[in-house]
DRENDO-1510 file (C-alpha; in Angstrom, 1 decimal, always signed):
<recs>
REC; n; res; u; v; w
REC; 1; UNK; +5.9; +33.4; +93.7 .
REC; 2; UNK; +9.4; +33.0; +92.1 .
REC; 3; UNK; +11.2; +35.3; +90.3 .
REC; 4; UNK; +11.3; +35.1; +86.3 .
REC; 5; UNK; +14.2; +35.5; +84.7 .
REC; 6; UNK; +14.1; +36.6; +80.6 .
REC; 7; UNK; +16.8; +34.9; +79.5 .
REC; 8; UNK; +18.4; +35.3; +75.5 .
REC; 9; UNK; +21.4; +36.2; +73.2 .
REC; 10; UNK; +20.0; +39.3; +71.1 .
REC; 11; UNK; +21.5; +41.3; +68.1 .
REC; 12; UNK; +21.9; +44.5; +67.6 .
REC; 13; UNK; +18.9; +44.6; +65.5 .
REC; 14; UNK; +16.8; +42.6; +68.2 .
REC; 15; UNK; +17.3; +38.9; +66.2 .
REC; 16; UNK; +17.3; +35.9; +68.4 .
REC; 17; UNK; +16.8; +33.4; +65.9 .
REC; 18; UNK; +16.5; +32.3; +62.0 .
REC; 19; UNK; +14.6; +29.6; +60.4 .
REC; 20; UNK; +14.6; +27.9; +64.2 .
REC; 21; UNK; +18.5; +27.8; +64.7 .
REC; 22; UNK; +20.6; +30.7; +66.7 .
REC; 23; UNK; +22.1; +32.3; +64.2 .
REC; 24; UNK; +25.5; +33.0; +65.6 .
REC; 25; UNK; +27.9; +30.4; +68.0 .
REC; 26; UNK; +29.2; +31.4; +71.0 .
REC; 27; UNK; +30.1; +29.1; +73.3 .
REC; 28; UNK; +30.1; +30.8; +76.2 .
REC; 29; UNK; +26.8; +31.9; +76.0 .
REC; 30; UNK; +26.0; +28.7; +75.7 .
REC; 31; UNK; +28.1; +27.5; +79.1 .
REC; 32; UNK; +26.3; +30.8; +80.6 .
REC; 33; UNK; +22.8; +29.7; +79.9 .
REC; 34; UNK; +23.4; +25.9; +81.1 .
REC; 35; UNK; +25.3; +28.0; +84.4 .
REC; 36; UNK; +22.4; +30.1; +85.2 .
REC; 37; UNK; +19.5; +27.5; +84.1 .
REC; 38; UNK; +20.5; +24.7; +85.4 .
REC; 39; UNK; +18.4; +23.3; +88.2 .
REC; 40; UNK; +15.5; +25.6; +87.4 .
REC; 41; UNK; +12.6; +25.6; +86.0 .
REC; 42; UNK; +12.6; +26.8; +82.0 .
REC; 43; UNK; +9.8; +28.3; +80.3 .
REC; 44; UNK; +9.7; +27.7; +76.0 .
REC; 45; UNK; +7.2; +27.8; +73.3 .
REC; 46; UNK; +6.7; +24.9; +71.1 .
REC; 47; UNK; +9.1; +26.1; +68.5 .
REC; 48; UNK; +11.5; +26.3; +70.5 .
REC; 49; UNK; +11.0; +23.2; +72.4 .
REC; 50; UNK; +11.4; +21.2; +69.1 .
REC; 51; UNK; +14.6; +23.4; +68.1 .
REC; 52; UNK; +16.5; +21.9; +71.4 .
REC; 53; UNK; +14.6; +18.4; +71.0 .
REC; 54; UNK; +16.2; +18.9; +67.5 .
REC; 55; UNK; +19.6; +19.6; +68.4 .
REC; 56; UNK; +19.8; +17.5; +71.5 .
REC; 57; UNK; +17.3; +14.6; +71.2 .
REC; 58; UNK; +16.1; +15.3; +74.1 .
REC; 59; UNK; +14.3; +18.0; +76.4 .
REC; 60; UNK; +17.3; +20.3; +78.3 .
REC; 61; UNK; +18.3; +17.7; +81.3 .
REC; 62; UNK; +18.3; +19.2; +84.9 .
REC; 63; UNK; +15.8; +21.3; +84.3 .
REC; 64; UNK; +11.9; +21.4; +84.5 .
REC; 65; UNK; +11.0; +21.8; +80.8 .
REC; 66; UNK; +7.8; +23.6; +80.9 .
REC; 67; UNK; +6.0; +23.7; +77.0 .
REC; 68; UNK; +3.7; +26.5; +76.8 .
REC; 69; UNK; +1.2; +25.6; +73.7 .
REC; 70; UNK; -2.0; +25.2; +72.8 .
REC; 71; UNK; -2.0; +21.8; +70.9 .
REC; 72; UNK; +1.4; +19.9; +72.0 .
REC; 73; UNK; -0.1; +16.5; +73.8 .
REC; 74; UNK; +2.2; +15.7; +77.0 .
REC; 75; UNK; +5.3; +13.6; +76.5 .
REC; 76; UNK; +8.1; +12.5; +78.9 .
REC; 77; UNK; +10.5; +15.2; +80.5 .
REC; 78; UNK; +7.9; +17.6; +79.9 .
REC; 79; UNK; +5.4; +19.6; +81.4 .
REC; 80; UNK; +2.8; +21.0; +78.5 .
REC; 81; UNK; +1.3; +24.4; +80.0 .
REC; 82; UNK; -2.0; +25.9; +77.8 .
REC; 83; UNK; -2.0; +29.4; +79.1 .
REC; 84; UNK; +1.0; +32.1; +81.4 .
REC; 85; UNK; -0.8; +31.1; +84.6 .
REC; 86; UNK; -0.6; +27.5; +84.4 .
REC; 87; UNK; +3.0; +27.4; +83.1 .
REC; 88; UNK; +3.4; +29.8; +86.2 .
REC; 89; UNK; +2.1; +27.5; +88.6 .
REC; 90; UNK; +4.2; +24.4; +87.1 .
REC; 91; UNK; +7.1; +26.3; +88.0 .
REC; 92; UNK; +5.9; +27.9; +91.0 .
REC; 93; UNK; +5.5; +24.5; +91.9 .
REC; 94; UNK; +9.2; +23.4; +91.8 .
REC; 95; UNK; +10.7; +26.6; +93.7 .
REC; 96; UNK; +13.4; +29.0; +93.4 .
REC; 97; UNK; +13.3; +31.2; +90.1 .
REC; 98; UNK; +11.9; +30.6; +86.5 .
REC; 99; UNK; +13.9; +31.2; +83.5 .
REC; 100; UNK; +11.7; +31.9; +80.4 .
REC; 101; UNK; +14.3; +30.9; +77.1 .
REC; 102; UNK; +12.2; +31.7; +74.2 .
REC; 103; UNK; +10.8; +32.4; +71.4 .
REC; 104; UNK; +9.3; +35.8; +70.4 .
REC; 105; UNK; +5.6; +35.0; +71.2 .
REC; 106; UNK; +7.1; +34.1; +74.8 .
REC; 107; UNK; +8.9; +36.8; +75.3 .
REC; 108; UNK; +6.5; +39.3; +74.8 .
REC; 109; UNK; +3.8; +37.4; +77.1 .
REC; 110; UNK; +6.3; +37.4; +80.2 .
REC; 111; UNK; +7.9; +40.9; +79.6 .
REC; 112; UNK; +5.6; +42.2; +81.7 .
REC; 113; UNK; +5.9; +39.6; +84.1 .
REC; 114; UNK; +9.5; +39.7; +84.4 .
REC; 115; UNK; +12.0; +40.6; +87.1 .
REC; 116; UNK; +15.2; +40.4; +85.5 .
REC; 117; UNK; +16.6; +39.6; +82.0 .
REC; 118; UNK; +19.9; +38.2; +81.5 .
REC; 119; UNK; +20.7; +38.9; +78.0 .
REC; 120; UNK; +23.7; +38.3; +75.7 .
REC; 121; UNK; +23.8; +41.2; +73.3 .
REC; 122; UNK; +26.3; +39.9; +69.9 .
REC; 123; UNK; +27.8; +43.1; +68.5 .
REC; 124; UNK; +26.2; +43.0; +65.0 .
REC; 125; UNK; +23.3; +43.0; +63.1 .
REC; 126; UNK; +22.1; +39.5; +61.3 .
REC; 127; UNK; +19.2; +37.8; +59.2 .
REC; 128; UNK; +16.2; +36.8; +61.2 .
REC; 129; UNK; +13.2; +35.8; +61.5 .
REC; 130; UNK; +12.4; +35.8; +65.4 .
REC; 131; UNK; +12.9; +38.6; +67.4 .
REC; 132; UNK; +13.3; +39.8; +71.0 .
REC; 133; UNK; +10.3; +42.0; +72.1 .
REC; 134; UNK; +11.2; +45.9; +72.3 .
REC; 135; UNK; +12.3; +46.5; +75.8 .
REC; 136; UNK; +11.5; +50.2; +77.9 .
REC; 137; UNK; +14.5; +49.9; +79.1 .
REC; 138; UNK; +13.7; +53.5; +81.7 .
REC; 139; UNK; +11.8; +50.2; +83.8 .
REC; 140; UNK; +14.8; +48.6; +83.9 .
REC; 141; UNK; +18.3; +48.6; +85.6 .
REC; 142; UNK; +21.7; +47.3; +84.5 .
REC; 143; UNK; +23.0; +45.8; +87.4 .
REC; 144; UNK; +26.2; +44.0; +85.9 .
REC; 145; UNK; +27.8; +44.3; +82.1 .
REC; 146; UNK; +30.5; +41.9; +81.0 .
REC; 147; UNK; +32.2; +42.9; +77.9 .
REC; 148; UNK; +33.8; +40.9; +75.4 .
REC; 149; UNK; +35.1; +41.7; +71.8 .
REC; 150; UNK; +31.6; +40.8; +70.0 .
REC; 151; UNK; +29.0; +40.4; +72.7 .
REC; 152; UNK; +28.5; +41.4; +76.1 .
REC; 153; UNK; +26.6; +39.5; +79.0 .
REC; 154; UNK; +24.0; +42.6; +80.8 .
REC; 155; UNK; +21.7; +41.8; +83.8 .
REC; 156; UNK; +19.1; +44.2; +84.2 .
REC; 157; UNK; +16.3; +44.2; +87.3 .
REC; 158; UNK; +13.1; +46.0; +86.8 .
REC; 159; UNK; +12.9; +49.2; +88.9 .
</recs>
């Protein structure tokens, strides 16, 4: 099975996003999370499926856009998973790891599926209505920190 990867920008009061945009811009985050995605398979709730269709027009290219909802219907460039397991075994199916990129609801489903999160954490607190799950972070270790005036990139591997 591949590894899965949380992968988000987070506040300092756990926002990662408001009325379906990213509340902040920071481009290289952005260049980060095409870097470390790109090539693999990405994991997304519907909301945040249409957010980037949205934004882009289109689902993120080269990458396996897996869709986990109940009621989406299948379209091209992506792969519409019903439940964790079958997402799971899409992206299973296309090897190497699995990046899960949001929202809230799937967050907190993979959380405890996870083997490592590669987070952004922006130095302030902001208006939001998503939020990142609260992490136990004595089941995790910070294996690298990159700081920067207002954010800071942190990989942490579960121990």
């Amino acid at each position: 099975m591949s590894k899965i990867t949380l992968i988000a920008a987070v506040s300092e009061n756990n926002v990662i996003g408001n009325k379906q945009t990213i509340p902040w811009h920071i481009p290289e985050d952005l260049q980060r999370f095409k870097d470390l995605t790109s090539g693999h398979p990405v994991i997304q709730g519907r909301k945040t499926y249409e957010s980037i269709v949205k934004k882009l027009g289109k689902p993120l290219p080269d990458r396996t856009n897996i869709v986990l909802s109940k009621n989406l219907s299948s379209r091209e460039g992506i792969l519409v998973a019903r439940t964790v397991e079958e997402a799971l075994r899409f992206a299973d199916a296309e090897k190497g790891d699995s990046y899960v990129i949001g929202g809230s609801e799937v967050y907190k489903m993979f959380l405890p599926l996870a083997d490592r999160m590669e987070l952004t954490r922006v130095h302030k607190r902001v208006e939001g209505d998503s939020f990142f799950p609260e992490i136990d972070f004595n089941s995790w270790e910070k294996i690298n920190e990159v700081k920067r005036r207002s954010y800071s990139f942190l990989t942490y591997e579960r121990r």
